[in-house]
BALOBA-1460 file (C-alpha; in Angstrom, 3 decimals):
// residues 326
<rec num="1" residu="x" x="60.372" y="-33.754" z="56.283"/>
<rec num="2" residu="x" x="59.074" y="-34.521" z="52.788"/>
<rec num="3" residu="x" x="55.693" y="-33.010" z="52.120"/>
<rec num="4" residu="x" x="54.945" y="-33.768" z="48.579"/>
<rec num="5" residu="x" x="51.505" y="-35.262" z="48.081"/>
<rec num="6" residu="x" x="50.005" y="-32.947" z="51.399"/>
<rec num="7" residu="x" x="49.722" y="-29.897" z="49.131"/>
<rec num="8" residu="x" x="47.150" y="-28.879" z="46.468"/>
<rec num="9" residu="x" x="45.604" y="-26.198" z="45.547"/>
<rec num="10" residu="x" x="43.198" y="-24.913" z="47.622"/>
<rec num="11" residu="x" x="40.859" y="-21.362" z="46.218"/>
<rec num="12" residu="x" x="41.779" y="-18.599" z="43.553"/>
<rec num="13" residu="x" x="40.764" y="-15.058" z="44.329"/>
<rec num="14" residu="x" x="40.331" y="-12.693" z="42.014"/>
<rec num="15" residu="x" x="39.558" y="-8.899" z="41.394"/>
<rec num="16" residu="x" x="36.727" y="-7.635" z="38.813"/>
<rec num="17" residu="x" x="34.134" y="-4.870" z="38.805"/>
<rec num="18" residu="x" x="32.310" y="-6.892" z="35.617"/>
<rec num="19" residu="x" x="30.337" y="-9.208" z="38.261"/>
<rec num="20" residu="x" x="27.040" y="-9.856" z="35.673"/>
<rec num="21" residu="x" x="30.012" y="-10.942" z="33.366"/>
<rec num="22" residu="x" x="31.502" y="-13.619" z="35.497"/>
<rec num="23" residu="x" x="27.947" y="-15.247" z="36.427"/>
<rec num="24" residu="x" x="27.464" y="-15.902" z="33.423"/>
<rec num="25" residu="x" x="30.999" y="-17.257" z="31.992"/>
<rec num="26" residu="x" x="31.231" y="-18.984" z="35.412"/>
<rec num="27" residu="x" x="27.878" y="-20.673" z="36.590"/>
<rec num="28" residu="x" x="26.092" y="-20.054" z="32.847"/>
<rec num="29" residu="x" x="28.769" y="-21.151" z="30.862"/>
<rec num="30" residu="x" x="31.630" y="-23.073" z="32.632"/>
<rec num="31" residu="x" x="28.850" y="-24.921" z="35.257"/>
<rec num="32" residu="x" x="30.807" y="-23.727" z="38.275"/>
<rec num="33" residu="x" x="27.688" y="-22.507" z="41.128"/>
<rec num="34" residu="x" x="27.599" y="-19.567" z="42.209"/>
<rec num="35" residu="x" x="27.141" y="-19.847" z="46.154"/>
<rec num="36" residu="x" x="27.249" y="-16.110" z="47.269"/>
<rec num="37" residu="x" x="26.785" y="-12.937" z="45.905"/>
<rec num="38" residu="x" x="26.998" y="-10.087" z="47.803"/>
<rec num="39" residu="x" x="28.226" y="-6.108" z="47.064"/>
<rec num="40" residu="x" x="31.350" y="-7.016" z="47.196"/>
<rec num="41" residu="x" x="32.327" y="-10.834" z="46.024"/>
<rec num="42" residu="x" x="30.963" y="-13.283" z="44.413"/>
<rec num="43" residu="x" x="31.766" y="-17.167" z="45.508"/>
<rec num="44" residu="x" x="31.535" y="-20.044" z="43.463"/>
<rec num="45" residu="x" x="31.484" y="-23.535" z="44.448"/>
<rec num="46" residu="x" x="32.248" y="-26.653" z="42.733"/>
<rec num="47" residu="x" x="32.401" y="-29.427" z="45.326"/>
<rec num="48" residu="x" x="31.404" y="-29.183" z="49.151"/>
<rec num="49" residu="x" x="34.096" y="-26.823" z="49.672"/>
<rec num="50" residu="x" x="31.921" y="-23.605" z="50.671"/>
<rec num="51" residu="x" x="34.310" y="-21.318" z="47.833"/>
<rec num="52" residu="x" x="36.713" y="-22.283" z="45.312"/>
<rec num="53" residu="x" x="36.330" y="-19.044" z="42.655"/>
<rec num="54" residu="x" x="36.176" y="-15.869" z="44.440"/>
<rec num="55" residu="x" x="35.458" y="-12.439" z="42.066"/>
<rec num="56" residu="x" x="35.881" y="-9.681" z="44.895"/>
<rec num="57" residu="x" x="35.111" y="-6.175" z="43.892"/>
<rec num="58" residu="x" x="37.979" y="-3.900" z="42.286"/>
<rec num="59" residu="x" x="39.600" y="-2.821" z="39.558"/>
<rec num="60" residu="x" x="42.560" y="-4.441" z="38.730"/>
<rec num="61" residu="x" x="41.201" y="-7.084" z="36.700"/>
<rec num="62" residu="x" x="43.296" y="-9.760" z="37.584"/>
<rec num="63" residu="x" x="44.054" y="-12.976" z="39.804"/>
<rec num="64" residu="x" x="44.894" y="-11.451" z="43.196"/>
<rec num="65" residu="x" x="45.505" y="-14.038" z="45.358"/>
<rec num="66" residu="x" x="46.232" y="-18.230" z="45.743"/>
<rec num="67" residu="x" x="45.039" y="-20.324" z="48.099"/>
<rec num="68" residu="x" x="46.961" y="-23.819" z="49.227"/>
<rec num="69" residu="x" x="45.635" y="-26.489" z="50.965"/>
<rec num="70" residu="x" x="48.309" y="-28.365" z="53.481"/>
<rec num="71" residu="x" x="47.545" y="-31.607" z="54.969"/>
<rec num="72" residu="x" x="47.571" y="-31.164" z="58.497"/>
<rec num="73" residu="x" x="49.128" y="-28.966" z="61.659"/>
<rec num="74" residu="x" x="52.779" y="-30.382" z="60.769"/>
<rec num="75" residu="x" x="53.156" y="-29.903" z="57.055"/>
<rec num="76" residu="x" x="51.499" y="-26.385" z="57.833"/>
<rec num="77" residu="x" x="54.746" y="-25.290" z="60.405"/>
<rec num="78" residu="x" x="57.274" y="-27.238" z="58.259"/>
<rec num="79" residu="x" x="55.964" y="-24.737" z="55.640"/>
<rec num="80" residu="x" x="56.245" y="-22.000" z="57.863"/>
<rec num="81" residu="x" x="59.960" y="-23.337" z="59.080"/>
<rec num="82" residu="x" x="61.123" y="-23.115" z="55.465"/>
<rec num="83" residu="x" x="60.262" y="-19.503" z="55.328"/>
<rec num="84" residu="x" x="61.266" y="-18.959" z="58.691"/>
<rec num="85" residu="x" x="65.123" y="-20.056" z="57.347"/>
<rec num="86" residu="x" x="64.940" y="-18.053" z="54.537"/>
<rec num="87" residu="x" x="63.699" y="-14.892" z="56.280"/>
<rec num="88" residu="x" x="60.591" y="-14.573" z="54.118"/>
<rec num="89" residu="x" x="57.781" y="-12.348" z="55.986"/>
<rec num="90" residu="x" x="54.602" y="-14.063" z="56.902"/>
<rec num="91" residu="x" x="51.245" y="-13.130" z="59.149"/>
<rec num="92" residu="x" x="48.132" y="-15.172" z="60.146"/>
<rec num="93" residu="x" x="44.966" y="-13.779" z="58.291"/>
<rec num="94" residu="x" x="41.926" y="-12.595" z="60.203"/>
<rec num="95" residu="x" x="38.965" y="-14.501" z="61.654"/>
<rec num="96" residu="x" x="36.490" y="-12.160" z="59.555"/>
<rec num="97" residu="x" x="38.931" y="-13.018" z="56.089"/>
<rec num="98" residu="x" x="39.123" y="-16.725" z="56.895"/>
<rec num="99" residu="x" x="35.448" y="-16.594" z="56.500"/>
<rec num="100" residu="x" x="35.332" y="-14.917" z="53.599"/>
<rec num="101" residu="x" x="37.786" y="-17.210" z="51.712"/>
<rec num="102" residu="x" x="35.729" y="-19.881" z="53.165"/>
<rec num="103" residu="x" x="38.469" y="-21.824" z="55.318"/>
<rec num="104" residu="x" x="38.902" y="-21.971" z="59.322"/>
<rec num="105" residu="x" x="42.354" y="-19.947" z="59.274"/>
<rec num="106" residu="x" x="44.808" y="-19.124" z="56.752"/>
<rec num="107" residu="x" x="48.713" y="-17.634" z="56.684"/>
<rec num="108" residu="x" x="49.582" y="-15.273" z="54.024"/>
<rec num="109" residu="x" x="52.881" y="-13.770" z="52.368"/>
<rec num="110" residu="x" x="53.764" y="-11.742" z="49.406"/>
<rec num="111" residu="x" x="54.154" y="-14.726" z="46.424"/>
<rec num="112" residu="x" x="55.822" y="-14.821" z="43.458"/>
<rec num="113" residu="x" x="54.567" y="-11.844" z="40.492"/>
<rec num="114" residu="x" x="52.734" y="-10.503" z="43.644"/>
<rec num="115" residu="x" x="50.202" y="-12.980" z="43.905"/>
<rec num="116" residu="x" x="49.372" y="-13.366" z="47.509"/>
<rec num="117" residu="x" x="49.779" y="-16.974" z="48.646"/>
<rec num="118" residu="x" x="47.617" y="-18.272" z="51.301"/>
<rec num="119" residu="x" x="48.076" y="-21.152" z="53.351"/>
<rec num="120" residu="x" x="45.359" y="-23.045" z="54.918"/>
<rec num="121" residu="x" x="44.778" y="-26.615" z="56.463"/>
<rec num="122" residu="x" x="41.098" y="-27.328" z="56.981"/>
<rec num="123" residu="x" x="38.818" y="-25.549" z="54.686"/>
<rec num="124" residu="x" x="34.731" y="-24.682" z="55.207"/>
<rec num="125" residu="x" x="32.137" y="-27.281" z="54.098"/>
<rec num="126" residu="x" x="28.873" y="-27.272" z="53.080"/>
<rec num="127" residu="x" x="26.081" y="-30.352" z="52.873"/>
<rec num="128" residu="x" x="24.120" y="-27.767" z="50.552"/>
<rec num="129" residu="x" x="23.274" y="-29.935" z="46.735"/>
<rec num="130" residu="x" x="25.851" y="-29.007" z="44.310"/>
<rec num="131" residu="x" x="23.746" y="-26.988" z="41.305"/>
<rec num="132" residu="x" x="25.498" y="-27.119" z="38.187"/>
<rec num="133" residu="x" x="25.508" y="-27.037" z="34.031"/>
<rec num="134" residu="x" x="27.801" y="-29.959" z="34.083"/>
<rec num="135" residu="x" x="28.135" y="-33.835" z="36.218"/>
<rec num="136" residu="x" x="30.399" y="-32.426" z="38.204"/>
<rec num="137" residu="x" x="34.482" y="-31.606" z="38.721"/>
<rec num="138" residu="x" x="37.426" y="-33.526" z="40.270"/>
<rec num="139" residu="x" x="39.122" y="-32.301" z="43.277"/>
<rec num="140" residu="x" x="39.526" y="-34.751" z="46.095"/>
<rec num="141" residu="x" x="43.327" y="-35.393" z="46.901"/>
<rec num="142" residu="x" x="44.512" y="-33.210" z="43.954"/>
<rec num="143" residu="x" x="42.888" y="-30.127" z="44.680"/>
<rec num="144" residu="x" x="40.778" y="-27.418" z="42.942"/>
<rec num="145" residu="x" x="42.846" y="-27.651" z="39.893"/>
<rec num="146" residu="x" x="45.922" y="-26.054" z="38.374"/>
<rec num="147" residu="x" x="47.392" y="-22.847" z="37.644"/>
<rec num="148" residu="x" x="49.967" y="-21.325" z="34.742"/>
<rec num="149" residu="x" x="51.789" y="-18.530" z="34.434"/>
<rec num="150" residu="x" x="54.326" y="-16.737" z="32.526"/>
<rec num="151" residu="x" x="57.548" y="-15.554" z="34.176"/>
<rec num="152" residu="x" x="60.730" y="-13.384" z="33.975"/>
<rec num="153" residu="x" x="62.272" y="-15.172" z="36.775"/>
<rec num="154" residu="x" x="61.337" y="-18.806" z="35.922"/>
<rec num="155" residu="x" x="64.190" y="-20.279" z="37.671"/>
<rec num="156" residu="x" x="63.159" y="-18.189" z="41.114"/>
<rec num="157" residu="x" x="59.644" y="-19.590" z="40.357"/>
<rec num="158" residu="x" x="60.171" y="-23.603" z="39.895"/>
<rec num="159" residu="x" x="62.708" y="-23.077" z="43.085"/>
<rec num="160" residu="x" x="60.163" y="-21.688" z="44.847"/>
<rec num="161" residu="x" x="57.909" y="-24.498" z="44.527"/>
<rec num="162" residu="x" x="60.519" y="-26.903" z="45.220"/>
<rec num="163" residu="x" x="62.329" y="-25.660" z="47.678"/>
<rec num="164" residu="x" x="58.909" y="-24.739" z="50.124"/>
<rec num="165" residu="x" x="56.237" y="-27.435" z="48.600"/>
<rec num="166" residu="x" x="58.784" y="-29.720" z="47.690"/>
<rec num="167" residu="x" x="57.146" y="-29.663" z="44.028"/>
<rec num="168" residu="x" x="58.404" y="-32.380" z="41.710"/>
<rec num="169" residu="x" x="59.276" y="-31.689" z="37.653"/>
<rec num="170" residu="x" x="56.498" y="-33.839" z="35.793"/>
<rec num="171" residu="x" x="57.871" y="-32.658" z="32.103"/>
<rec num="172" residu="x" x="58.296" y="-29.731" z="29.900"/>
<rec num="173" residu="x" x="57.475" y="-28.465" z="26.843"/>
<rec num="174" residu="x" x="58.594" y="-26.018" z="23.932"/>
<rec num="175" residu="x" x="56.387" y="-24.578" z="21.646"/>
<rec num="176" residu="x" x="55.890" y="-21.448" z="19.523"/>
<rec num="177" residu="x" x="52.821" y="-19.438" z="20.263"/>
<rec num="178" residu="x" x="51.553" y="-16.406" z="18.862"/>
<rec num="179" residu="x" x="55.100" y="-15.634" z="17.419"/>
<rec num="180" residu="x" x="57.021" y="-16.748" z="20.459"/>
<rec num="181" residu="x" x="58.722" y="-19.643" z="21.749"/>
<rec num="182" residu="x" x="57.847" y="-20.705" z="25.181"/>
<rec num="183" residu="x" x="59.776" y="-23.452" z="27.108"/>
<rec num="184" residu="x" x="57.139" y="-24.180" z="30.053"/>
<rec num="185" residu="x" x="57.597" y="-26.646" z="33.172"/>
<rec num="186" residu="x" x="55.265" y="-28.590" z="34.740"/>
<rec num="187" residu="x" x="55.459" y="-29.212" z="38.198"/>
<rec num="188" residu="x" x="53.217" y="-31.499" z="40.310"/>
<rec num="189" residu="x" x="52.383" y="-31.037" z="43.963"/>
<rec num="190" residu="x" x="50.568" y="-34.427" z="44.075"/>
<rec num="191" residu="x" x="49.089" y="-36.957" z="41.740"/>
<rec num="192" residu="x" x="47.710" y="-34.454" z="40.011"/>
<rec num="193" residu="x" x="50.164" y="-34.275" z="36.472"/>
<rec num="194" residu="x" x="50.721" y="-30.585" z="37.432"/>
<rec num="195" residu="x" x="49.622" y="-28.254" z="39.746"/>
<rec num="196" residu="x" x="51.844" y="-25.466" z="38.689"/>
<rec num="197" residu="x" x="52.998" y="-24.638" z="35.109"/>
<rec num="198" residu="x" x="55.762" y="-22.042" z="34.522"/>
<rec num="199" residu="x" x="56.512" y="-20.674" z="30.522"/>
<rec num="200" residu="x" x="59.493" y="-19.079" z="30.093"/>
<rec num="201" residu="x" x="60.032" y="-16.739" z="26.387"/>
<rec num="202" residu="x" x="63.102" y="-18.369" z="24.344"/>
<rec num="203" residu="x" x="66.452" y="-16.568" z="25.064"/>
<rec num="204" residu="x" x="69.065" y="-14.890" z="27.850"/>
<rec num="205" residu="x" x="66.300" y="-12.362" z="28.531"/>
<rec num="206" residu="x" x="62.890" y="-13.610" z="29.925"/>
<rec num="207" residu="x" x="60.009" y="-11.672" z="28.417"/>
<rec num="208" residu="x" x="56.177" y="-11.878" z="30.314"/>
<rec num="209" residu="x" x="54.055" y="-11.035" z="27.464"/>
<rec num="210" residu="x" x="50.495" y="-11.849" z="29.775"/>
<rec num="211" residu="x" x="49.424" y="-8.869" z="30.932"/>
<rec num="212" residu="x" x="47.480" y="-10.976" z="33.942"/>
<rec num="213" residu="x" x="49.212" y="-12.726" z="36.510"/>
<rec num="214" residu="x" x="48.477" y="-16.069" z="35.832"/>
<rec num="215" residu="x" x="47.862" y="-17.284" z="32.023"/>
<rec num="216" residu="x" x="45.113" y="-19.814" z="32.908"/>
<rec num="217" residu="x" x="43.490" y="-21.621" z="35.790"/>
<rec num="218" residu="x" x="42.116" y="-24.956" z="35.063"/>
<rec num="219" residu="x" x="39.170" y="-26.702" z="36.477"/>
<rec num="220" residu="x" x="38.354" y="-30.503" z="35.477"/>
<rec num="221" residu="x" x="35.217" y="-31.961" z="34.742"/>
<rec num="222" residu="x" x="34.066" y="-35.499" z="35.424"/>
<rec num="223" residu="x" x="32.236" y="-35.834" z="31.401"/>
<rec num="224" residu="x" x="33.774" y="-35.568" z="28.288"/>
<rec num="225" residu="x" x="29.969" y="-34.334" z="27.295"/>
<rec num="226" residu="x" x="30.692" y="-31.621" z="29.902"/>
<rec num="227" residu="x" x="33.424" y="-30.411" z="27.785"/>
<rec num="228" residu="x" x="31.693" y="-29.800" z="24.432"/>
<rec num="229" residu="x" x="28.469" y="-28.518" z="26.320"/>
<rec num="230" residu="x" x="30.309" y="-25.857" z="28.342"/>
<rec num="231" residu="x" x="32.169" y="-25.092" z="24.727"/>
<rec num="232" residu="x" x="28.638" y="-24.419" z="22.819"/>
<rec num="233" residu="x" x="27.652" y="-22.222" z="26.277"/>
<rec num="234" residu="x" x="31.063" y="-19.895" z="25.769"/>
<rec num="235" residu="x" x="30.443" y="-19.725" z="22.581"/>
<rec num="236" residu="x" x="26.584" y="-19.302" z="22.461"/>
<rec num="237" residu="x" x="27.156" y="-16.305" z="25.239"/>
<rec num="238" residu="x" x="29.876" y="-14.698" z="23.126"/>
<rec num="239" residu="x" x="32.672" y="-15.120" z="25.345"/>
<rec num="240" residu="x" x="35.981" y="-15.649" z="23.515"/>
<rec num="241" residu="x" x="37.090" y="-19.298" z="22.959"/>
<rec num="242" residu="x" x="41.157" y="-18.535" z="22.472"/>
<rec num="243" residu="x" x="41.900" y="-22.386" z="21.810"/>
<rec num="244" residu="x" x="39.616" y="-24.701" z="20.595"/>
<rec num="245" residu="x" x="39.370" y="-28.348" z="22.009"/>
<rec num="246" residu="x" x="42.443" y="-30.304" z="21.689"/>
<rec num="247" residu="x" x="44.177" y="-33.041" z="23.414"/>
<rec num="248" residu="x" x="47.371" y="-32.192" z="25.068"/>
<rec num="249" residu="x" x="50.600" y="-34.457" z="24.375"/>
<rec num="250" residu="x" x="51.453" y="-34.576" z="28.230"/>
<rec num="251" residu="x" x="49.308" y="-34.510" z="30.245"/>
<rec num="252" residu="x" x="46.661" y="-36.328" z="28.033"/>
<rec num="253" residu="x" x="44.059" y="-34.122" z="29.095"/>
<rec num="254" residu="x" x="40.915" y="-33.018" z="26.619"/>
<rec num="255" residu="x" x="39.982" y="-29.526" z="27.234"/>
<rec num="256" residu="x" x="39.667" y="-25.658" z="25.431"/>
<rec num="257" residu="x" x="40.729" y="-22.457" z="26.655"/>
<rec num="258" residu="x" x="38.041" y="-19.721" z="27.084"/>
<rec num="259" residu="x" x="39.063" y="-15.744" z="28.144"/>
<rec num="260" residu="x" x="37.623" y="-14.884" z="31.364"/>
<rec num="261" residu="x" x="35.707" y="-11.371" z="32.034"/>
<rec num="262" residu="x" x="39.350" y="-10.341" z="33.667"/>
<rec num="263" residu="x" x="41.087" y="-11.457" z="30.409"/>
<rec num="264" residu="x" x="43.137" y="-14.822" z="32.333"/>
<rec num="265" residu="x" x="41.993" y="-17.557" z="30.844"/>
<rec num="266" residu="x" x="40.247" y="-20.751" z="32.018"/>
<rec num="267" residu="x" x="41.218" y="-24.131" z="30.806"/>
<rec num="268" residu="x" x="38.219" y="-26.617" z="31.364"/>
<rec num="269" residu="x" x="39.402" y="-29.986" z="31.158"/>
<rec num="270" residu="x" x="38.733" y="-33.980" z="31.060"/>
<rec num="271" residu="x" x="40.738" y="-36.725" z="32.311"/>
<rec num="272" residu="x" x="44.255" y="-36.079" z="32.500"/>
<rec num="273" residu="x" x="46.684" y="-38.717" z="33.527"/>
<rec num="274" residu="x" x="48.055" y="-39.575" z="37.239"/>
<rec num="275" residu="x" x="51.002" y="-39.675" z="37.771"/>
<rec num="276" residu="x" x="52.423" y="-43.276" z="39.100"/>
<rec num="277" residu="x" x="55.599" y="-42.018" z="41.493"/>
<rec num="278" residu="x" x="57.144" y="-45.408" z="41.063"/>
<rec num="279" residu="x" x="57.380" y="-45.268" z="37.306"/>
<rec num="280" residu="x" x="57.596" y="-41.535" z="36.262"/>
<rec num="281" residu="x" x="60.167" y="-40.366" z="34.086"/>
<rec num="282" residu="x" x="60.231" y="-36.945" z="33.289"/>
<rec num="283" residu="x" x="60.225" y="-36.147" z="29.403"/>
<rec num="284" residu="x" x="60.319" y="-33.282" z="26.938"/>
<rec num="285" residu="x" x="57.769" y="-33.093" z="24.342"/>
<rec num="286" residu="x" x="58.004" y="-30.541" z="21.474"/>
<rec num="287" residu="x" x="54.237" y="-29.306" z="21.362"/>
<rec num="288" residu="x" x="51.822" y="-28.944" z="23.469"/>
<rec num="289" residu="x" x="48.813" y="-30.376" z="21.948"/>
<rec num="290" residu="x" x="48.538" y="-33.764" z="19.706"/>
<rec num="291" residu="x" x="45.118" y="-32.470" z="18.191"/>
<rec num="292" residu="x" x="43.435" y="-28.917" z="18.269"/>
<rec num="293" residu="x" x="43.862" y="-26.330" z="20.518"/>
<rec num="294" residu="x" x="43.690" y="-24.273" z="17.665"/>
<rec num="295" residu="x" x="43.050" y="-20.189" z="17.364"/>
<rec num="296" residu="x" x="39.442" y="-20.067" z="16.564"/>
<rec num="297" residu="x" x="38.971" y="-19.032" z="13.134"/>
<rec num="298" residu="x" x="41.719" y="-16.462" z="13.124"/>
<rec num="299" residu="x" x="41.990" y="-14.032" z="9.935"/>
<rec num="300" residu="x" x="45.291" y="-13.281" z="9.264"/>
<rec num="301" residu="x" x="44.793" y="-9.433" z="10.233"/>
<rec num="302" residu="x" x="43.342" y="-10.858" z="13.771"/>
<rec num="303" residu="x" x="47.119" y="-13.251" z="13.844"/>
<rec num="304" residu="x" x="49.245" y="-10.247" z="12.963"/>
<rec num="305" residu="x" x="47.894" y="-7.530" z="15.833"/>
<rec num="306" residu="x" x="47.544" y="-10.445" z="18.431"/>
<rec num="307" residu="x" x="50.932" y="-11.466" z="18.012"/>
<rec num="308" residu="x" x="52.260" y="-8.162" z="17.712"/>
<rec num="309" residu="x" x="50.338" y="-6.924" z="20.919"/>
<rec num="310" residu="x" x="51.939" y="-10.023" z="22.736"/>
<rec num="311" residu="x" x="55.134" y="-8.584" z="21.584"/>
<rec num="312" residu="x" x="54.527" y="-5.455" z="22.689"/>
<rec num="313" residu="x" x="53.701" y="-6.842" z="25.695"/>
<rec num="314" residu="x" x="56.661" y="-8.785" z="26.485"/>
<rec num="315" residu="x" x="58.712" y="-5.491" z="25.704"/>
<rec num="316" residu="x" x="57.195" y="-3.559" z="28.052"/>
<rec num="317" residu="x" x="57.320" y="-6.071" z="30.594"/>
<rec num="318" residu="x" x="61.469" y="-5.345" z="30.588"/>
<rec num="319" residu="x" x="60.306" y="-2.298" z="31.996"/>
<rec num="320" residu="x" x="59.088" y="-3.609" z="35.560"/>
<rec num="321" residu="x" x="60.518" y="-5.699" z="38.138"/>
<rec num="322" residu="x" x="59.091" y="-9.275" z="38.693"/>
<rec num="323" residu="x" x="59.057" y="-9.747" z="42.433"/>
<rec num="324" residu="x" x="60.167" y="-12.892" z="44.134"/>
<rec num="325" residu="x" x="60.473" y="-14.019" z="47.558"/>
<rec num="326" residu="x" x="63.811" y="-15.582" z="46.961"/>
């Protein structure tokens, strides 16, 4: 059974004690509404999906947890099946956490770099008006968004995408950054150009030089006035814009790259491609960005410790095991 095109991504979870931070870079700056706050979460919305963004209380500072959407009842235990075969562990969530990830049921299992992936099929909807800074954000058949990361194990990774979601290779890309070269691949779950990004350092040893799980998550807006708005916001609040707006050379997609209170990254975008099925060719291009995306005003003191603390890193990460479930 082929199942590409009945999986997106669904929710992101992550853990913070700086919850005045995030409403403000989320719902102040980015547009996203917050929904629900409460001791211990806050829930952000940005369609009639109840939650998309959820900041639960903690310490680790860090993305904790995936959500993906399946189609229906039989992608759902095809899913399961694959596991099943390859004698990966997997449990039903509770009723009481189903709620608070705002979806009707969900599966779990230990994912890859420990990020708990959650599988769910119908999610919780509200008729509540959507309040937000900006016109609004695409999601529909492609899901919430995308996610990238940076891996030791990027061939476990991309097989692990392909060989359970039946992910499809949409391009890659090499590139230097901050010192290092990264070849990344971009895989697509749907339509979407990419739901999943993987960078891999140049070389027979993988460094992961992010200290957070995933590098960035990316949410797209419906307005290219949404984009340089939600820019002058980050900015105006003081939040750290780490690459100014730019046009990517694959994708095609207009967007910047702010730091989030829990140091990932959010990529807020505009009108990337879709990809035709019937005419895609996968490519290599040799940087990621035809125009900006450029360090903001960098001094060349501020260029020399950030690379060398990415370094540094990527060093340490040698140090630690990157788990994967195959």
């Amino acid at each position: 059974m082929n199942i590409f095109g009945k999986v997106k991504i669904g929710y992101l979870i992550a853990e913070s004690s700086k919850f005045d931070e995030w409403v403000d870079f989320a719902q102040k700056c980015l547009g996203l509404m917050l929904s629900e706050r409460t001791e211990q979460a806050l829930s952000f919305r940005i369609d009639d999906h109840q939650k998309r963004l959820i900041i639960q209380k903690g310490v680790q500072e860090d993305v904790t947890h995936l959500g993906v959407q399946l189609a229906d009842e039989s992608v759902l235990q095809e899913v399961l099946h694959r596991f099943d075969q390859r004698g990966i562990d997997y449990a039903q969530g509770t009723a009481e956490d189903a709620v608070l990830r705002g979806v009707k049921a969900f599966w779990t299992l230990r994912g890859p770099k420990d990020i708990q992936l959650e599988l769910f099929i119908d999610a919780l909807h509200t008729q509540d008006d959507l309040e937000t800074k900006v016109s609004g954000f695409y999601t529909g058949d492609c899901g919430m968004g995308h996610v990238a990361l940076t891996s030791r194990k990027p061939e476990k990774m991309i097989r692990f995408w392909q060989e359970f979601f039946d992910a499809r290779l949409t391009d890659t890309i090499e590139q230097k950054i901050n010192g290092v070269i990264l070849d990344v691949s971009f895989l697509r779950l749907n339509e979407r150009h990419h739901s999943v990004a993987v960078a891999r350092t140049r070389g027979s040893v993988h460094l992961d030089p992010i200290r957070t799980r995933i590098q960035h998550v990316n949410f797209q807006v419906l307005d290219i006035e949404d984009i340089t708005a939600s820019y002058q916001r980050c900015k105006d609040y003081g939040f750290h814009v780490v690459w100014d707006v730019g046009l990517h050379t694959n994708d095609r997609e207009v967007s910047f790259y702010v730091a989030s209170p829990s140091d990932f990254e959010v990529e807020l975008g505009w009108n990337p491609i879709k990809i035709d099925e019937a005419l895609w060719i996968p490519v290599k291009h040799t940087s990621i960005s035809v125009w900006g995306h450029k360090p903001r005003n960098p001094t060349p003191a501020h260029k020399l410790l950030h690379e060398f603390g990415q370094l540094n890193r990527g060093l340490k990460s040698l140090k630690r095991d990157e788990y994967s479930p195959i």
